[in-house]
KEVOMAR-796532 format. One record per residue (C-alpha): residue number from 1; x, y, z; residue in three letters. Coordinates in steps of 0.02 Angstrom, whole numbers. Each point is the difference from the previous one (the first is absolute). Layout:
BEGIN
(NUM; (X; Y; Z); "ALA")
...
This chain:
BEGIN
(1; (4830; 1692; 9919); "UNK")
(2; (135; -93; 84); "UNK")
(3; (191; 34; -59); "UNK")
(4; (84; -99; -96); "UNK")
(5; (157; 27; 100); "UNK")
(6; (102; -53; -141); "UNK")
(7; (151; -52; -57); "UNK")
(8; (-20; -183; 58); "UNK")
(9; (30; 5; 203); "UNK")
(10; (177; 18; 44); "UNK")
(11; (80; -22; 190); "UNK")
(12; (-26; 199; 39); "UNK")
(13; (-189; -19; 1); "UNK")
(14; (17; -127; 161); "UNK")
(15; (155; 78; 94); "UNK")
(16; (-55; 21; 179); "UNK")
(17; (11; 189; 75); "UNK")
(18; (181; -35; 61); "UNK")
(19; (55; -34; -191); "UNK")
(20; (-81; 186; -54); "UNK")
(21; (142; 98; -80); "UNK")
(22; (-80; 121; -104); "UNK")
(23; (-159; 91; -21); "UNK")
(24; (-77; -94; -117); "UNK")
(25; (41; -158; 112); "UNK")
(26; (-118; 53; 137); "UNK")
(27; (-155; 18; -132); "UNK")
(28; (22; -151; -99); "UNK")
(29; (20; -102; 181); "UNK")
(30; (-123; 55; 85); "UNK")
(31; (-108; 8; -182); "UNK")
(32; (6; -177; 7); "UNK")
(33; (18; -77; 182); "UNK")
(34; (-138; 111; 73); "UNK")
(35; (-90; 57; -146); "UNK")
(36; (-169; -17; 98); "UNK")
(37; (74; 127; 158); "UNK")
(38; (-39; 180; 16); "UNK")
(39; (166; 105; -48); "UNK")
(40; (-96; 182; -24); "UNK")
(41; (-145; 69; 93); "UNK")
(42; (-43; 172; -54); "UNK")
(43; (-166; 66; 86); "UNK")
(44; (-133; -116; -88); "UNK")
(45; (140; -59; -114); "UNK")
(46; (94; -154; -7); "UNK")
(47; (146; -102; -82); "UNK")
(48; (38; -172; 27); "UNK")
(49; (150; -69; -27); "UNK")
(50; (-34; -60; -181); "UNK")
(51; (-110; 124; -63); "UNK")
(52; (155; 129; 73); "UNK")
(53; (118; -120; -108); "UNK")
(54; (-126; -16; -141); "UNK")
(55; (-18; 199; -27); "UNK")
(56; (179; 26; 8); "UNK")
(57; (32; -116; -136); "UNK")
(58; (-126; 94; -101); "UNK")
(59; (81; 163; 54); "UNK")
(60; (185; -84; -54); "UNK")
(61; (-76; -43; -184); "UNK")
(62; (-74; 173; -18); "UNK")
(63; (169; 90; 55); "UNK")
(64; (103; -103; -151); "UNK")
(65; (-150; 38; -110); "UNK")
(66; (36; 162; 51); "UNK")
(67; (186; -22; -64); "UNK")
(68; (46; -6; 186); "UNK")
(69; (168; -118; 29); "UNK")
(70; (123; -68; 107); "UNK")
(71; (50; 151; 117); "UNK")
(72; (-116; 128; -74); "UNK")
(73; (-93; 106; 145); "UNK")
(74; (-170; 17; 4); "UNK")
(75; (-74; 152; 104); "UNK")
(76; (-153; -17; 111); "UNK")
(77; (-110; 186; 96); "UNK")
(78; (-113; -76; 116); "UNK")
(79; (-40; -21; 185); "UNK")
(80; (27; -163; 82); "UNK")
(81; (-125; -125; -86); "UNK")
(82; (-24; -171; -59); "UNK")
(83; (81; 64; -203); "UNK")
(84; (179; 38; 78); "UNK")
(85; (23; -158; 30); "UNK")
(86; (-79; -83; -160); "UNK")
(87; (131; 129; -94); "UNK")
(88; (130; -24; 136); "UNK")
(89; (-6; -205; -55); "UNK")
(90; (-21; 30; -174); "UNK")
(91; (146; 97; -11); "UNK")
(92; (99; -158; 84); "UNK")
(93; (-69; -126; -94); "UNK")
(94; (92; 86; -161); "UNK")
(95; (125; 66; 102); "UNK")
(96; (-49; 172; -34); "UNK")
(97; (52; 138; 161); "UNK")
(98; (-182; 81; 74); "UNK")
(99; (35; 174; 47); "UNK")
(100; (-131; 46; 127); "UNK")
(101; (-40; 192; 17); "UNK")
(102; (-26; 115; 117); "UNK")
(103; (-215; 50; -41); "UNK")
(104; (41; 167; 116); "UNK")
(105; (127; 69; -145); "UNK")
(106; (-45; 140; -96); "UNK")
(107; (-21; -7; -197); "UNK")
(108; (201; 28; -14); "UNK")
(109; (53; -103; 110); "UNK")
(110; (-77; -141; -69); "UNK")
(111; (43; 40; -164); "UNK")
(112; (194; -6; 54); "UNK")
(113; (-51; -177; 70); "UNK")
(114; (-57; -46; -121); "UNK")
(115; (116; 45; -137); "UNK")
(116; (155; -38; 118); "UNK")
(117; (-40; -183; 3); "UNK")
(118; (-49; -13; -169); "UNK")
(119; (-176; -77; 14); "UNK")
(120; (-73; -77; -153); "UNK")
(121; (-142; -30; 95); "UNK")
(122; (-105; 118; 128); "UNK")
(123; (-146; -86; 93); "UNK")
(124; (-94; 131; 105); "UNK")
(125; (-156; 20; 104); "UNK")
(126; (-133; 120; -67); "UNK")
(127; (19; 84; 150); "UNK")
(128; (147; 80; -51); "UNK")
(129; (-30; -17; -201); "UNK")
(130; (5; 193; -4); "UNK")
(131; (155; 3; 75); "UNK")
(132; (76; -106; -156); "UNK")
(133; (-122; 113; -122); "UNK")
(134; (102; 131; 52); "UNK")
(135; (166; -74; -43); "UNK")
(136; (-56; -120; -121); "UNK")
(137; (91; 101; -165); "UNK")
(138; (161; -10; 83); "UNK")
(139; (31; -171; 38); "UNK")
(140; (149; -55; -89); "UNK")
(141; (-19; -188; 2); "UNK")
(142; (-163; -50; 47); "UNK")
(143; (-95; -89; -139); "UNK")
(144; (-157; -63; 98); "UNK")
(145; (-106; 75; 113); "UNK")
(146; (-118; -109; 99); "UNK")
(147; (-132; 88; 116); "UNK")
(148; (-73; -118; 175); "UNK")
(149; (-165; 56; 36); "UNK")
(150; (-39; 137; -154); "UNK")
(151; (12; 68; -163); "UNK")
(152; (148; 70; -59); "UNK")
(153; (146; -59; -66); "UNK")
(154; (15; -150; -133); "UNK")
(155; (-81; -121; 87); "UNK")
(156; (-77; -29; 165); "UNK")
(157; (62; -140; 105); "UNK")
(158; (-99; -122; -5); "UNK")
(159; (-35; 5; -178); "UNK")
(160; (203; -24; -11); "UNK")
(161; (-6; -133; 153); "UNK")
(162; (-104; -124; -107); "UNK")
(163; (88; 37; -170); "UNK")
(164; (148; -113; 75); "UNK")
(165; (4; -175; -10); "UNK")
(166; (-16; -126; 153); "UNK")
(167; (187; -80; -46); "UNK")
(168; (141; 32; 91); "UNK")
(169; (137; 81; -77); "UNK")
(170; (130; -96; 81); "UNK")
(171; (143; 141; -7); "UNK")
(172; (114; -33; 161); "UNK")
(173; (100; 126; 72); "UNK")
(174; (189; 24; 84); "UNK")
(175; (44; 18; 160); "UNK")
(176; (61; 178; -47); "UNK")
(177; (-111; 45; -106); "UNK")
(178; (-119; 155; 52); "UNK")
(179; (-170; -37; 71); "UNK")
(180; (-66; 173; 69); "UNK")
(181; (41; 163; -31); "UNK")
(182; (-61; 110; 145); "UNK")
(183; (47; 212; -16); "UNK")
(184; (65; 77; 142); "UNK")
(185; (-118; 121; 96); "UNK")
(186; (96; 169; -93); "UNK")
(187; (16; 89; 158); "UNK")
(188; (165; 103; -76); "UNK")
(189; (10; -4; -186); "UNK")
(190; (-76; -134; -124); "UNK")
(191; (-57; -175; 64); "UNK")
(192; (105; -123; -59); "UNK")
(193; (-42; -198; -39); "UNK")
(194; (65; -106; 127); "UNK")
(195; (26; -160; -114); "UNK")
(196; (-47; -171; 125); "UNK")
(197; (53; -153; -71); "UNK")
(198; (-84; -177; 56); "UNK")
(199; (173; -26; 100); "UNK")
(200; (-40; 151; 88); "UNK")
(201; (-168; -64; 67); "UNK")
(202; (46; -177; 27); "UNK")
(203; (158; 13; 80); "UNK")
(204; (-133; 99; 139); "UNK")
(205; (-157; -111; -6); "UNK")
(206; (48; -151; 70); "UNK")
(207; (66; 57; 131); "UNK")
(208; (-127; 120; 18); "UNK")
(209; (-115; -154; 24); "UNK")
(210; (85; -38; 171); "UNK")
(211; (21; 173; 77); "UNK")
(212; (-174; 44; -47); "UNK")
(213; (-62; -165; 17); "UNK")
(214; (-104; -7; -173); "UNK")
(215; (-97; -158; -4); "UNK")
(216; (-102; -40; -166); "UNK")
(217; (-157; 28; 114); "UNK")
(218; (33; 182; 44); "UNK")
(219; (-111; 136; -65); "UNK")
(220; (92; 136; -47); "UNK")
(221; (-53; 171; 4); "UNK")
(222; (67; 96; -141); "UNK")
(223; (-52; 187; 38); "UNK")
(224; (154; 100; -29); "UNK")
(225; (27; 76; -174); "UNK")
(226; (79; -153; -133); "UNK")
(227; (99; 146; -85); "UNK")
(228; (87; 3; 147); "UNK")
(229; (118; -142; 75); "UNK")
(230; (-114; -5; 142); "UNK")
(231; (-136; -56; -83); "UNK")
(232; (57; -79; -160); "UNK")
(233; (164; -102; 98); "UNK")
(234; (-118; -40; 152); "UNK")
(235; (-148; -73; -111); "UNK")
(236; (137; -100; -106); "UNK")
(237; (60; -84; 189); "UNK")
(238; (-180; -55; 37); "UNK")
(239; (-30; -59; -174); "UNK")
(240; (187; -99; 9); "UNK")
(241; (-91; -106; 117); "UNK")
(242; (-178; -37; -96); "UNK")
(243; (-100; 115; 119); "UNK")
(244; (-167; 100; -28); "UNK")
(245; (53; 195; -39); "UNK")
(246; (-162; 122; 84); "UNK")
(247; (28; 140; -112); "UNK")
(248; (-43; 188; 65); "UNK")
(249; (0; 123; -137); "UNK")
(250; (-34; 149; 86); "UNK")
(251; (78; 21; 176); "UNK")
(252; (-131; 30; 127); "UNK")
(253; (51; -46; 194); "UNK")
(254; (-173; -57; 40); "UNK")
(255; (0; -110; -166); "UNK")
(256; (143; -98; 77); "UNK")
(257; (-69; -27; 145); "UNK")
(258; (-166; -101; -71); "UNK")
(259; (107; -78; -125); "UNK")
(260; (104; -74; 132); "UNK")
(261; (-155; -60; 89); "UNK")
(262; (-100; -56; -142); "UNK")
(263; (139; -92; -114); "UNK")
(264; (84; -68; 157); "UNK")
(265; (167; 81; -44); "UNK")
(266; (165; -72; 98); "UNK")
(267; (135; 123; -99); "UNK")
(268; (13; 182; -41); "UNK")
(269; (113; 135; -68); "UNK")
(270; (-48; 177; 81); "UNK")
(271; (113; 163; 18); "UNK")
(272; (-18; 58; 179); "UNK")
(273; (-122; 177; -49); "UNK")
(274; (-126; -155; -53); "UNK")
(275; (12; -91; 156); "UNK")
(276; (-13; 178; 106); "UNK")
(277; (-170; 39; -125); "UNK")
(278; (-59; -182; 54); "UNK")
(279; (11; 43; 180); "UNK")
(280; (-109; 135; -3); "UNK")
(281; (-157; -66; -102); "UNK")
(282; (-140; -59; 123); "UNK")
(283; (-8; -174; -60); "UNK")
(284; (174; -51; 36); "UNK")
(285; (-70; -35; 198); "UNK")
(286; (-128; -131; -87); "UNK")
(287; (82; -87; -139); "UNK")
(288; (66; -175; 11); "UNK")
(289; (193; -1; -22); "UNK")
(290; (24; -172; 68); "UNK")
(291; (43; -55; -183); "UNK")
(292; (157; 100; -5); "UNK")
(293; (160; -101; -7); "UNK")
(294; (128; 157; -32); "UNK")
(295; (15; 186; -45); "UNK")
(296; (135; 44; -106); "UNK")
(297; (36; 196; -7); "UNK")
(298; (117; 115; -68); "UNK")
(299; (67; 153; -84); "UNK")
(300; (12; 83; 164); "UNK")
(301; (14; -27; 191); "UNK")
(302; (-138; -31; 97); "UNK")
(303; (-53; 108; 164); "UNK")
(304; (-22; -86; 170); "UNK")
(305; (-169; 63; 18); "UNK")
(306; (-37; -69; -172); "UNK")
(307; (75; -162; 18); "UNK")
(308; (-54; -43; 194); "UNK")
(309; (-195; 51; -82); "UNK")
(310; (29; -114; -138); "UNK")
(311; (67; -164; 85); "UNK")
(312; (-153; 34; 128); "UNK")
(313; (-147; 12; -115); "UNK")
(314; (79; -125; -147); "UNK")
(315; (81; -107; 106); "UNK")
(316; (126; -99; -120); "UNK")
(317; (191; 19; -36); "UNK")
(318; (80; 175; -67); "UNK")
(319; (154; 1; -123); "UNK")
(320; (93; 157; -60); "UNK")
(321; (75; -10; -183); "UNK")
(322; (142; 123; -56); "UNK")
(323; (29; -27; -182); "UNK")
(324; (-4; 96; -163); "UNK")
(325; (-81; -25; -186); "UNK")
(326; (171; -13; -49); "UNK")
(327; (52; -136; 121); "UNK")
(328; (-179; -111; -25); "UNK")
(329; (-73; 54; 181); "UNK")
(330; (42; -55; 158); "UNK")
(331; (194; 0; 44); "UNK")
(332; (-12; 15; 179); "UNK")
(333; (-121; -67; 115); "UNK")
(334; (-68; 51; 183); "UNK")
(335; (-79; -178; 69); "UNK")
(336; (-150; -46; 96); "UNK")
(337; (109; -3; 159); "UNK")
(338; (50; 175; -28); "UNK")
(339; (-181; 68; 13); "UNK")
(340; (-37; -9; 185); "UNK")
(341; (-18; 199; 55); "UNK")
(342; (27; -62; 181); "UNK")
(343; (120; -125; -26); "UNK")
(344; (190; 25; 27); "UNK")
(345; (58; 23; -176); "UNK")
(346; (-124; 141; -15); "UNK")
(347; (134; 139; -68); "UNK")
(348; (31; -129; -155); "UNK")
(349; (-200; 70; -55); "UNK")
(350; (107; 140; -65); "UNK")
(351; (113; -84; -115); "UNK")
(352; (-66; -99; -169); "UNK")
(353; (89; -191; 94); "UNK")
(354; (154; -76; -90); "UNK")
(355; (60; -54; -149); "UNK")
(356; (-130; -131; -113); "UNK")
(357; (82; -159; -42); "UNK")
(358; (125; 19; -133); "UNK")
(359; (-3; 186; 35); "UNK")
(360; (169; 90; 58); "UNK")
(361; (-2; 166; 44); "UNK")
(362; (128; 139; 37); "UNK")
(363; (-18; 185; 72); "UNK")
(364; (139; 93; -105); "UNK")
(365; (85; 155; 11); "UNK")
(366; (-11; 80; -198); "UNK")
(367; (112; 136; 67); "UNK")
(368; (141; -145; 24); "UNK")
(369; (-79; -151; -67); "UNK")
(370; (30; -78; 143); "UNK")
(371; (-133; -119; 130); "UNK")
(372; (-48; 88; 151); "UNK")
(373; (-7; -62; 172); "UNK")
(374; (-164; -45; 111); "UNK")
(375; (-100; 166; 24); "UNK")
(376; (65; 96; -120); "UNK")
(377; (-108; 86; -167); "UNK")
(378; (52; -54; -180); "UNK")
(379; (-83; -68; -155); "UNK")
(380; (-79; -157; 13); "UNK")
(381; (79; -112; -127); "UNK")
(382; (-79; -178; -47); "UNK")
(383; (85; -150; -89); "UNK")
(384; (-138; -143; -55); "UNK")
(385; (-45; -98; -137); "UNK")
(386; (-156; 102; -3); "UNK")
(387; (81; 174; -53); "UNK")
(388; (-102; 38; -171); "UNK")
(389; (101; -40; -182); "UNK")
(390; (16; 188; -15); "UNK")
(391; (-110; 159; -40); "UNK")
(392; (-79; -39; -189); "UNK")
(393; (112; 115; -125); "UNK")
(394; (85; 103; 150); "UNK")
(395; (169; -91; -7); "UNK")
(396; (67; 160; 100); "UNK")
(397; (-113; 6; 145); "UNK")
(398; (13; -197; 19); "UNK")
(399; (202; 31; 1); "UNK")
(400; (-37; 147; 133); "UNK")
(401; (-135; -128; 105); "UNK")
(402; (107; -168; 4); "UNK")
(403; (202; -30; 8); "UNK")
(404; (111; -117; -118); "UNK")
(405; (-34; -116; 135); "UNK")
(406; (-186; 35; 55); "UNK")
(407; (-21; 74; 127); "UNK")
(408; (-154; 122; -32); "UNK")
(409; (-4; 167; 80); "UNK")
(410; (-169; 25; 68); "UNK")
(411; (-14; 173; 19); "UNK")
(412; (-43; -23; 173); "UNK")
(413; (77; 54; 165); "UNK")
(414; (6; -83; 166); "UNK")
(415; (120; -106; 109); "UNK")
(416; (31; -170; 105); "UNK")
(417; (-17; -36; 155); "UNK")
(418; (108; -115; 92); "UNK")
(419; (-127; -147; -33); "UNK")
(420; (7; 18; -159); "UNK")
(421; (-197; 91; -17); "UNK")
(422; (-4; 123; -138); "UNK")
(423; (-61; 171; 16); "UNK")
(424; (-61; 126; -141); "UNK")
(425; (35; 169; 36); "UNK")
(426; (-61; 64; -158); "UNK")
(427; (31; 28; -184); "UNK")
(428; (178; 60; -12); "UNK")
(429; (-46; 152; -119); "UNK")
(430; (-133; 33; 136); "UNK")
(431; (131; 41; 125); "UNK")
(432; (-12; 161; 60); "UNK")
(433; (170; 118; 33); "UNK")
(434; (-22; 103; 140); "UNK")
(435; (165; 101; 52); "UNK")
(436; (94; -122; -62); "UNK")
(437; (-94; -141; 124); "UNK")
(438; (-87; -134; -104); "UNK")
(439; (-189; -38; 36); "UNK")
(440; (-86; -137; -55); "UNK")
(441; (-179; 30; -4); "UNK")
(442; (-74; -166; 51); "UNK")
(443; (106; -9; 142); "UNK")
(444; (-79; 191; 68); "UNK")
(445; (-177; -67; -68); "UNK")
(446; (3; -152; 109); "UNK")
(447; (51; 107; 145); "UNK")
(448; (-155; 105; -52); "UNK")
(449; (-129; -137; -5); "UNK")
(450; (9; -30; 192); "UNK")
(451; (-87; 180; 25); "UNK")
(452; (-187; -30; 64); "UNK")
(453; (-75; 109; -128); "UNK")
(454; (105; -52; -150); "UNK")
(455; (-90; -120; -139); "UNK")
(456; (130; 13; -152); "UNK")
(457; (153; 91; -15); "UNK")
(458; (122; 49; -125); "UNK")
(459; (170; 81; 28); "UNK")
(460; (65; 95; -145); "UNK")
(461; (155; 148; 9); "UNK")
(462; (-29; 160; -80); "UNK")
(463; (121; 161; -11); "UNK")
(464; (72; 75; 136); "UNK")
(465; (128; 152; -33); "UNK")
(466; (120; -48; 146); "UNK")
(467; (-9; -200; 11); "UNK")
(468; (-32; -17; -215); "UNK")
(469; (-153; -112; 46); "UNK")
(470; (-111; -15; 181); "UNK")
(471; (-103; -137; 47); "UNK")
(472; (-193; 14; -62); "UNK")
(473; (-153; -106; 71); "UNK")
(474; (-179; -26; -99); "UNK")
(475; (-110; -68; 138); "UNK")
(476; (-178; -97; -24); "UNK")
(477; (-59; 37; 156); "UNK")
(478; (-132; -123; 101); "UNK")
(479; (-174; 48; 10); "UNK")
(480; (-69; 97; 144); "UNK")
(481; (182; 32; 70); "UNK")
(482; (84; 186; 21); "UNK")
(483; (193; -4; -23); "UNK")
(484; (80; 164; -53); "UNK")
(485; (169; -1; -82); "UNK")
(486; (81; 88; 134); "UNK")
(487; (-36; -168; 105); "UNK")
(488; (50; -122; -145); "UNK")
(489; (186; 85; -24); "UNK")
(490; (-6; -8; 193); "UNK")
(491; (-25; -178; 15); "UNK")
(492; (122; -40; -145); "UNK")
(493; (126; 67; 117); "UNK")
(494; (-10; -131; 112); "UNK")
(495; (33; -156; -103); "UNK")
(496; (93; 79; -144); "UNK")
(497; (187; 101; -24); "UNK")
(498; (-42; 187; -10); "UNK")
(499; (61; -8; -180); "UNK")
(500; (-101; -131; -45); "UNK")
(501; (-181; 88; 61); "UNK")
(502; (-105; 93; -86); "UNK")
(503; (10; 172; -8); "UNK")
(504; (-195; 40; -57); "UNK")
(505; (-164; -116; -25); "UNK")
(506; (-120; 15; -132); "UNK")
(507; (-167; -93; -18); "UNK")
(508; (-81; -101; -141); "UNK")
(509; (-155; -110; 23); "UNK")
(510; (99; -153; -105); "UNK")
(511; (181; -25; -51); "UNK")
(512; (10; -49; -191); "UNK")
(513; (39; -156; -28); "UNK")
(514; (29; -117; -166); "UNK")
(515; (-82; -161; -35); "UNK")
(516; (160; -101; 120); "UNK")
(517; (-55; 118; 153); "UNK")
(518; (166; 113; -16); "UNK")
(519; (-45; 182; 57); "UNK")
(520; (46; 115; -168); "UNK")
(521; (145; 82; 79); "UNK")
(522; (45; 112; -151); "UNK")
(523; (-185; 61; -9); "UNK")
(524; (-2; 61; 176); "UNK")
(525; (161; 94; -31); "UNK")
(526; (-36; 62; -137); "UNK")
(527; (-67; 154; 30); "UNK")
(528; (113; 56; 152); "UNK")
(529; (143; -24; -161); "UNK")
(530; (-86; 89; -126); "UNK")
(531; (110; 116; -97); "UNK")
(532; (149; -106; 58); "UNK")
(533; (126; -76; -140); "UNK")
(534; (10; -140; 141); "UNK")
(535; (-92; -77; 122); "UNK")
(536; (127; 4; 116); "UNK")
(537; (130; 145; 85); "UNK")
């Protein structure tokens, strides 16, 4: 049945791409203008355009059914598919808030989700239908279930899918208002929601258009999780532009690879561990690549042996992206002409590039408050129309994150060079102590990762009677290579400060990691802390 896309037609539905403000702006152009185009490809699974437009309408009239309103949150467990972004339209076509979460959680955790935001509605995947069994009796707010896939629940989804009408509901939303409530990873403490208005993502995506040169015939490979930033922010970019999304629910390296081969993909999103995994699976040295525009990656620096593999066997331009949830992605950039691993500017591989446009950025002193010079270690402060509305009923921690006058405190240490490249030294509260010498892990880990026998590395401190804390290393080692850990403090010696090398090894056969690709640094100390009233000395 075709929508009615009701009320009668008004200017939004034939805005161009460059007029998109808001969510629902990007769905209700493209809906229209290239209603016949693909705009989802899940496995065997397809969306165009207007049957992507059409469902979300249906999904909008079964929300206010639902007694969803204007700025009510609806909560959605599932892996990337196709029904994220069916929900994630029908929430802005009612300007209702989709709160993506994390399907790894455990039964409590999604619970406090849950409840935190409010839901009135819970869509979830029958994958994970036990998951909300579990919980179901405590859910404060929720008043409708709906199950994808399954029994359970009120309804199932598709049941609830065609009980909406094909007319549009016509609700507009405000620049300010919130489209996308995303909960931060939890690493210390609760997760909080990072609230992301529709200024927050289109202040970013038009010039994100130019720097990543998105083109309304791109094919954009959405593969990292769309709970997180990553995934949700950089499949909102390709879809700014009217492109087809190749969704990957289930990361697999080798998957990539013949999805970039069969669908002809020219854009991707990968963390670095992905690209590495690609590298090693045997049909890499076949597979056709020559579709490949650019490669976008993030959430942590990428080795020279990983990157000078990658340009060789996918042959297209590399980007790093430092950003946060809380800042809508990518607030520093590391260019194309940055990525030559034999080129004079090689050193800059280490840093995340400069400022994005709009972006300032400051290294700051919290001892003094004060800027600090070129080279020296503060926390990374950010000023940009992109810095979230706030953390969703958490007016303390959002006074504690941003100033009176905006700046957001990232969390994050690192410095600037005399160019004015950016580099992350590490989370500031992962800053080990050591005698009274700070150590920032990632700057000892990159050191590491130039060992022949190293794979992954993680530097953590632990307790140390004399120096309080002493620098720890969790090594991956290659395959078929011997290093002992007599040799690997040995060759730390001669790149690093004494203070700053390790002082023992241990071996794991995989760091943990969560769904961004940031090693679990808490989890790995863990145990050398246990008994402790705090995880530092």
């Amino acid at each position: 049945m075709a929508a009615e896309h009701g009320p009668p037609p008004s200017d939004y539905i034939f805005r161009m791409a460059k007029d998109i403000t808001t969510l629902a702006d990007i769905v209700r152009t493209h809906g229209v203008s290239r209603a016949s185009d693909n705009s989802l490809i899940e496995g065997e699974r397809t969306r165009t355009w207007g049957e992507l437009y059409e469902r979300s309408i249906r999904v909008a009239n079964a929300l206010q059914a639902a007694g969803v309103g204007v700025q009510d949150r609806v909560a959605f467990l599932d892996k990337n598919s196709i029904e994220h972004f069916e929900v994630f339209y029908g929430c802005a076509l009612i300007n209702a808030v989709s709160v993506d979460i994390n399907w790894r959680l455990a039964p409590p955790e999604v619970e406090f989700i849950v409840n935190d935001a409010a839901a009135k509605v819970l869509v979830v995947h029958a994958d994970f239908w036990p998951v909300v069994e579990a919980i179901r009796a405590n859910l404060t707010t929720t008043q409708l279930i709906v199950v994808i896939g399954g029994t359970g629940g009120d309804i199932d989804y598709e049941t609830w899918v065609n009980s909406g009408t094909t007319k549009d509901p016509g609700v507009e939303s405000a620049s300010e208002d919130v489209a996308f409530q995303l909960y931060s990873s939890g690493t210390t403490g609760r997760p909080k929601g990072v609230m992301l208005t529709n200024h927050n993502f289109f202040v970013l995506l038009p010039g994100a258009r130019t720097f990543w040169k998105l083109s309304d015939d791109m094919v954009n490979l959405v593969a990292m999780p769309l709970f997180h930033i990553g995934g949700g922010g950089w499949a909102t970019a390709g879809q700014f532009v009217g492109s087809s999304s190749i969704i990957l629910r289930d990361m697999d390296p080798n998957a990539v690879i013949q999805l970039i081969e069969k669908h002809k993909i020219t854009h991707g999103f990968l963390v670095p561990a992905v690209l590495q995994f690609m590298l090693m699976m045997p049909s890499v040295k076949e597979a056709d690549f020559s579709s490949l525009r650019l490669m976008v990656y993030g959430a942590s620096p990428i080795s020279l042996e990983v990157l000078t593999n990658s340009v060789e066997a996918f042959k297209c331009d590399f980007m790093q992206v430092y950003g946060l949830t809380e800042t809508t992605g990518a607030t520093t950039l590391l260019g194309p002409e940055d990525h030559d691993p034999k080129g004079p500017n090689a050193h800059r591989l280490r840093s995340c590039g400069v400022p994005a446009p709009g972006v300032e950025i400051r290294i700051m002193d919290n001892s003094t408050g004060k800027d600090l010079p070129a080279r020296e270690v503060g926390e990374i402060w950010c000023k940009t129309p992109q810095v979230m509305k706030g953390y969703w009923n958490n007016p303390k921690a959002t006074a504690e994150s941003i100033t009176p006058d905006g700046w957001f405190k990232t969390g994050d240490a690192g410095y600037r060079d005399e160019d004015g490249y950016i580099y992350i030294h590490d989370r500031v509260k992962d800053m080990i102590v050591s005698g009274g010498e700070n150590v920032y892990p990632a700057e000892v880990e990159s050191a590491l990762m130039s060992h022949p026998a190293i794979a992954d590395v993680a530097v953590i401190g632990v307790p140390h009677e004399k120096w309080g804390e002493t620098v720890k290393a969790i090594v991956v080692k290659k395959a078929d290579v011997a290093v002992t850990e007599a040799e690997i403090i040995e060759f730390s010696k001669g790149l690093l400060a004494r203070f700053k090398c390790p002082t023992s090894v241990d071996w794991i056969d995989a760091l943990p990691r969560n769904p961004s690709g940031k090693i679990l640094k808490k989890d790995l100390r863990a145990p050398y802390w246990e008994g402790r009233e705090r995880m530092v000395n």
